[in-house]
C-alpha positions as CSV (number, residue, x, y, z in Angstrom):
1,X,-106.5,-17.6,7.5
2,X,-106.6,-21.0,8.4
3,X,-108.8,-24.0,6.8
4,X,-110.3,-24.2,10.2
5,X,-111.3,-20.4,10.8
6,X,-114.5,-20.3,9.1
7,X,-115.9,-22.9,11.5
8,X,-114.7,-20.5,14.1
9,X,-116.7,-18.0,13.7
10,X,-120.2,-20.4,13.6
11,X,-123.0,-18.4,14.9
12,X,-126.1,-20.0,14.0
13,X,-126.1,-23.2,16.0
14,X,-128.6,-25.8,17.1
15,X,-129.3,-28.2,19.7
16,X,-131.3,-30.8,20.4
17,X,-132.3,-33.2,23.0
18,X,-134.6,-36.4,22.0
19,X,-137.3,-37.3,24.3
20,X,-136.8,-40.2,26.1
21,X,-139.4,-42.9,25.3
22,X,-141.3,-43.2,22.5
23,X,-144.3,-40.6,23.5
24,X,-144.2,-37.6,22.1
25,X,-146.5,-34.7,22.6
26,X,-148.8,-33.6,20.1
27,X,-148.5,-30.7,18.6
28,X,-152.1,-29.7,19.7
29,X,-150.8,-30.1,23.1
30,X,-147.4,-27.6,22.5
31,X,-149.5,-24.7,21.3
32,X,-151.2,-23.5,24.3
33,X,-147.8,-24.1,25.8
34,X,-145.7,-22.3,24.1
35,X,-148.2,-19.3,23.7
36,X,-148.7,-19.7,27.5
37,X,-144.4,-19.5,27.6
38,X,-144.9,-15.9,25.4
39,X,-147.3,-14.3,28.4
40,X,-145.1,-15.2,31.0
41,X,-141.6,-14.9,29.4
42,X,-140.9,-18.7,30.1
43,X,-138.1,-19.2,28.7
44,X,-135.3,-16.3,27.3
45,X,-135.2,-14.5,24.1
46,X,-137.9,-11.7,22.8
47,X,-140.6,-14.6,22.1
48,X,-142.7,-13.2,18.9
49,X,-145.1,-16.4,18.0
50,X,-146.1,-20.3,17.6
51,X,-146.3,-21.5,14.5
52,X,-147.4,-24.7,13.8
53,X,-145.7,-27.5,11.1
54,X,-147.3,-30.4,11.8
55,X,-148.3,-30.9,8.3
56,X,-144.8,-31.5,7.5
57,X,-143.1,-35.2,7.9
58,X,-140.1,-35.3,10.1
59,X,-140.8,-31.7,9.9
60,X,-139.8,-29.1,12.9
61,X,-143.3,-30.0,14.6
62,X,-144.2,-26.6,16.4
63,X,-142.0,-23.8,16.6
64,X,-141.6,-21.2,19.7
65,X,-140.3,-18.4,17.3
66,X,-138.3,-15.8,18.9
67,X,-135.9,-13.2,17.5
68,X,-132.8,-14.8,19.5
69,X,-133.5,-18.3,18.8
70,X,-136.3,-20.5,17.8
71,X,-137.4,-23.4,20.1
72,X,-139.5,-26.2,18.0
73,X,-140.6,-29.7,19.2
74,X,-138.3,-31.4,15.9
75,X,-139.4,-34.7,14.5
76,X,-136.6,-34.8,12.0
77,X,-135.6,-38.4,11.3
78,X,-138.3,-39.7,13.3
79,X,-136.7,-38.4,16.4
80,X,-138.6,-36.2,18.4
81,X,-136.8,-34.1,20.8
82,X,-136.4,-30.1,21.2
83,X,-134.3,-28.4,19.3
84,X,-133.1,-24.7,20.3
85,X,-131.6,-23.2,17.1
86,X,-129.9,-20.0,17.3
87,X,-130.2,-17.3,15.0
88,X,-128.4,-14.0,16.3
89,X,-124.8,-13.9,17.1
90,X,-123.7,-14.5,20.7
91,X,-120.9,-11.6,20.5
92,X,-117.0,-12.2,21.9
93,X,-118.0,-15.7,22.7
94,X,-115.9,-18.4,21.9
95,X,-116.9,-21.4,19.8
96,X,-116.9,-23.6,22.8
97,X,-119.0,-20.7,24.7
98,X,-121.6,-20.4,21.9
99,X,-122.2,-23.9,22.1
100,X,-122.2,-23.9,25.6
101,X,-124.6,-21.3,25.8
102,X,-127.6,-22.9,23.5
103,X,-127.4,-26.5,24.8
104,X,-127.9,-24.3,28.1
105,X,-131.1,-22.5,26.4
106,X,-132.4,-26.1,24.9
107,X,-131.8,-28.0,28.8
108,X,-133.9,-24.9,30.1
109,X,-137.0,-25.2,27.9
110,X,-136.6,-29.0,28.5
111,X,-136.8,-28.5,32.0
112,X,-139.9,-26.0,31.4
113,X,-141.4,-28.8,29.4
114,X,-140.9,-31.7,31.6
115,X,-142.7,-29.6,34.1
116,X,-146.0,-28.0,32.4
117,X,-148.4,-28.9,34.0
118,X,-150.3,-29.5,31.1
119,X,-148.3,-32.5,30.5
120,X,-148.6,-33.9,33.6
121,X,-145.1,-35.5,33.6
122,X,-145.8,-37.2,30.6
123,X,-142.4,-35.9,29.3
124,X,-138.9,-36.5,29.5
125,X,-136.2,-35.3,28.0
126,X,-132.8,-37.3,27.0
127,X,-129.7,-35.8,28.9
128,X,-126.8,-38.2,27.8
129,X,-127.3,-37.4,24.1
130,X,-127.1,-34.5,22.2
131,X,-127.3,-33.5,18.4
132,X,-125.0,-30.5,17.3
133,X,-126.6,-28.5,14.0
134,X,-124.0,-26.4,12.5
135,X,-126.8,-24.2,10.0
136,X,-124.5,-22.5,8.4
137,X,-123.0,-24.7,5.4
138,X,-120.7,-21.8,3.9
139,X,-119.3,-21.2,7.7
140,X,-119.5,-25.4,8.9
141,X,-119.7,-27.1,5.2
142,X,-120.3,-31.1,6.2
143,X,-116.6,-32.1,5.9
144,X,-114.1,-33.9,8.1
145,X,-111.8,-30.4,8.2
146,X,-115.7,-28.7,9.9
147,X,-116.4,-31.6,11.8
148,X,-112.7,-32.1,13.7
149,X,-112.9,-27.7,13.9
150,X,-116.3,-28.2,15.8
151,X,-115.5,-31.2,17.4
152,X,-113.9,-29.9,20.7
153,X,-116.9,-27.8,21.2
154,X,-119.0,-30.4,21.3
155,X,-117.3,-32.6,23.6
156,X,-116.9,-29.8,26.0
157,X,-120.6,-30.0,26.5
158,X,-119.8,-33.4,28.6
159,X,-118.0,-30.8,31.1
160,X,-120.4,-28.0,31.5
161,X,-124.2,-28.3,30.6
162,X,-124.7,-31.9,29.7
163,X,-122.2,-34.0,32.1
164,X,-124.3,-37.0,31.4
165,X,-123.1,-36.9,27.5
166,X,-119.5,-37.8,28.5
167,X,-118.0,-39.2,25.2
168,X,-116.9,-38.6,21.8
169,X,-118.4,-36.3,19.1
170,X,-119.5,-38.3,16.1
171,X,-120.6,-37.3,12.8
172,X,-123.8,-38.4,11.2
173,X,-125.8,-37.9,8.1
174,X,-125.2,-37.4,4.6
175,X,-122.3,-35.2,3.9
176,X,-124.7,-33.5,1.7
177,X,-126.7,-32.2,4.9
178,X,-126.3,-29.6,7.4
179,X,-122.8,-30.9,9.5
180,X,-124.5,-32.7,12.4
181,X,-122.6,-34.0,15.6
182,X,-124.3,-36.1,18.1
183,X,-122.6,-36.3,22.0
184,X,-123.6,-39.3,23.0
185,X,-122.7,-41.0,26.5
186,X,-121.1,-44.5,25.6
187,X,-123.1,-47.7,26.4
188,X,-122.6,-50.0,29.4
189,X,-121.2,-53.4,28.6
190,X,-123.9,-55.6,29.6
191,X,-123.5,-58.2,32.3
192,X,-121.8,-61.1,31.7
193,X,-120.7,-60.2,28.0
194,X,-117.0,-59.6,27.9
């Protein structure tokens, strides 16, 4: 076995997109939402419930629970954004396809946000920036040997579901926290500044 296979076989992956702009909803305005998303099967996955977390700072907000995945409106490190976080195994896929296929599941409930019409446009969502969450520390520990294993994943995203990203996995946080990896389309020179 290699150093690198136990980051191989990550299952339990997040993603999250920050909102772009400093508005966030509230989370009185997510509930109806998401319970409105549960009647109508919005979005995919068995959806069970809401639950609300408000109470907690830089907390996970409000949380779509479903038995697939959980979609919450995260305010971890005073970032709001949605974060899809997978909790059942997406079986024969690749580490690249599993990935692949919960950045698609977050873009989706982004897009489902951005157009409730309880909203009334009032949000956006970031599409050249994109937070990784490894939540599995025995599988993705926070070291350099997780990170470069998961690091190939990430960037692929710039080819498939988030072409806006295009640039290099990074790692953030403390190494004591869940291994983190943030795609994030480089910055434009500004005019004149060489």
């Amino acid at each position: 076995m290699t150093a690198h296979a136990p980051t191989a076989e990550l299952q339990r992956i997040g993603v999250k997109l920050c909102l772009d702009g400093d508005q966030a909803p509230s989370p009185s305005d997510l509930i109806p939402i998401f319970h409105r998303w549960i009647r109508e099967a919005a979005v995919e996955g068995l959806l069970i419930d809401v639950a609300d977390y408000s109470h907690v700072h830089h907390g996970p907000g409000v949380m779509l629970i479903a038995h697939e995945g959980d979609y919450a409106l995260d305010m971890a490190d005073g970032r709001p954004g949605l974060l899809y976080q997978r909790k059942q195994p997406l079986a024969g896929a690749s580490l690249a396809e599993r990935v692949a296929e919960v950045a698609r599941l977050a873009l989706a409930a982004c897009d489902r946000l951005e157009e409730a019409p309880e909203l009334g446009g009032r949000v956006r969502f970031r599409r050249d920036e994109a937070l990784v969450i490894a939540n599995d520390r025995l599988r993705a520990p926070a070291t350099e040997a997780s990170f470069e294993a998961l690091k190939p994943a990430v960037e692929a995203l710039a080819d498939g579901p988030l072409p806006a990203a295009r640039g290099e996995a990074r790692q953030t946080g403390d190494l004591r926290e869940r291994l983190t990896l943030v795609l994030k389309a480089p910055s434009l020179p500004e005019p004149g500044l060489d």
